[in-house]
C-alpha positions in Angstrom: 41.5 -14.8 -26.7 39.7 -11.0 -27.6 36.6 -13.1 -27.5 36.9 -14.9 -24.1 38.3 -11.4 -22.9 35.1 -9.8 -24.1 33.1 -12.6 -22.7 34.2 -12.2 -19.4 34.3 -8.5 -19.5 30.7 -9.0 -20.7 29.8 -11.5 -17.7 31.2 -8.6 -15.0 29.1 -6.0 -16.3 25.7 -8.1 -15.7 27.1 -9.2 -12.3 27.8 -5.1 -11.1 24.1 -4.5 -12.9 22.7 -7.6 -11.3 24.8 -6.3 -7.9 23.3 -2.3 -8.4 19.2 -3.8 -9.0 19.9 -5.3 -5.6 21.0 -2.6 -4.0 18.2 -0.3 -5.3 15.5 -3.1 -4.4 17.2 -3.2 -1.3 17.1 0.1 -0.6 13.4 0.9 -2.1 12.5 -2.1 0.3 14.1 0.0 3.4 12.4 3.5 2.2 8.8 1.8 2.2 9.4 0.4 5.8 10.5 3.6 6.7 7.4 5.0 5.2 5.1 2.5 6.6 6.7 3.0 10.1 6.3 6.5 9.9 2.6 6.4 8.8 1.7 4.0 11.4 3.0 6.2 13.9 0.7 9.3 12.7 -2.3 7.1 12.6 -1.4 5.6 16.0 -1.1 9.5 17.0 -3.9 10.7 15.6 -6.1 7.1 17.2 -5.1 8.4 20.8 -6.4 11.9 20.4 -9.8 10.6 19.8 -12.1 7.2 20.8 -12.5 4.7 17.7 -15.3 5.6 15.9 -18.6 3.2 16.6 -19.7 0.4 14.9 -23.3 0.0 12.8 -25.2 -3.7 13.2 -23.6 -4.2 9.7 -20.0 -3.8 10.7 -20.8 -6.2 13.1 -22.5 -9.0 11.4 -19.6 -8.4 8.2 -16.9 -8.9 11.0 -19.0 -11.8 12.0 -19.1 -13.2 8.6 -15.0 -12.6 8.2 -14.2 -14.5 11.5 -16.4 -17.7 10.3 -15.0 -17.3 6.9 -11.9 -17.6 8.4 -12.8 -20.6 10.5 -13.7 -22.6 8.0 -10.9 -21.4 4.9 -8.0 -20.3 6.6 -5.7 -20.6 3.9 -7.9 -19.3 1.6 -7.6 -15.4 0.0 -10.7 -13.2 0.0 -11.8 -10.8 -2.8 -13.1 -8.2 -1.2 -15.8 -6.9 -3.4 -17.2 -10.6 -3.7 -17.4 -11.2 0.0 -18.9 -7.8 0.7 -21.2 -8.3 -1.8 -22.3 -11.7 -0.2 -22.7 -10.2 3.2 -25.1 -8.0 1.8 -26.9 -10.1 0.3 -27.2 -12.2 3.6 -28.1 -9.3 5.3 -30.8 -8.0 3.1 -32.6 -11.1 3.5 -32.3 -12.0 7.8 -35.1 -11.0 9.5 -35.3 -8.6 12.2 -35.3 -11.4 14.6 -31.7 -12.7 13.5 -30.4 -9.3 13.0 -31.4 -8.5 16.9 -28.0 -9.3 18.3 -26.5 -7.3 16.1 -28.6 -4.7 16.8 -27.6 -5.2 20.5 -23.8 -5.0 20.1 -24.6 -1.8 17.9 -26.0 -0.2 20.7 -23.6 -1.2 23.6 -20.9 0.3 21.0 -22.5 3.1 20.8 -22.9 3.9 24.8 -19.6 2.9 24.5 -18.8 5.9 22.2 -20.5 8.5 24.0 -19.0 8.0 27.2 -15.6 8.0 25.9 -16.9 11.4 24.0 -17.6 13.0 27.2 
């Protein structure tokens, strides 16, 4: 009987611990949407004092490349530092010709910019 008491004693202390990791996952879960609430509303602040910065020909062809990337593997994840490094490379080696458009989208950003500066 002391050892079926002592079980079950035992089985009711892992359930409360079980019961109190909850809690504190639940609550550390609540605290980081809090936080990320919070610091989207300061970046949302801070975005409305100013325009959005402008873009360079490279952000633009490296959001190209993302969008297609995504076309074609949806479901697949990206490592970062491997795709940027790829989009370099692509980059280094277009010519001028290819690059144009990019070029072009550059500089209507960059109007863009400046009036919103003014």
């Amino acid at each position: 009987q002391q050892a079926a008491q002592q079980q079950q004693q035992q089985a009711q202390q892992q359930q409360q611990q079980q019961q109190q990791q909850q809690q504190q996952q639940q609550q550390q879960l609540q605290q980081q949407q809090q936080n990320a609430t919070a610091s989207t509303m300061i970046r949302g602040a801070k975005a409305d004092a100013k325009p959005r910065g402008r873009m360079t020909a490279y952000a633009y062809f490296v959001q190209t490349c993302r969008e297609e990337h995504k076309k074609k593997h949806p479901d697949e994840t990206v490592i970062f530092a491997e795709f940027s490094r790829k989009c370099a490379e692509r980059w280094k080696t277009m010519v001028d010709k290819e690059k144009k458009r990019f070029h072009e989208m550059a500089e209507k950003d960059k109007s863009r910019y400046e009036m919103e500066m003014q």
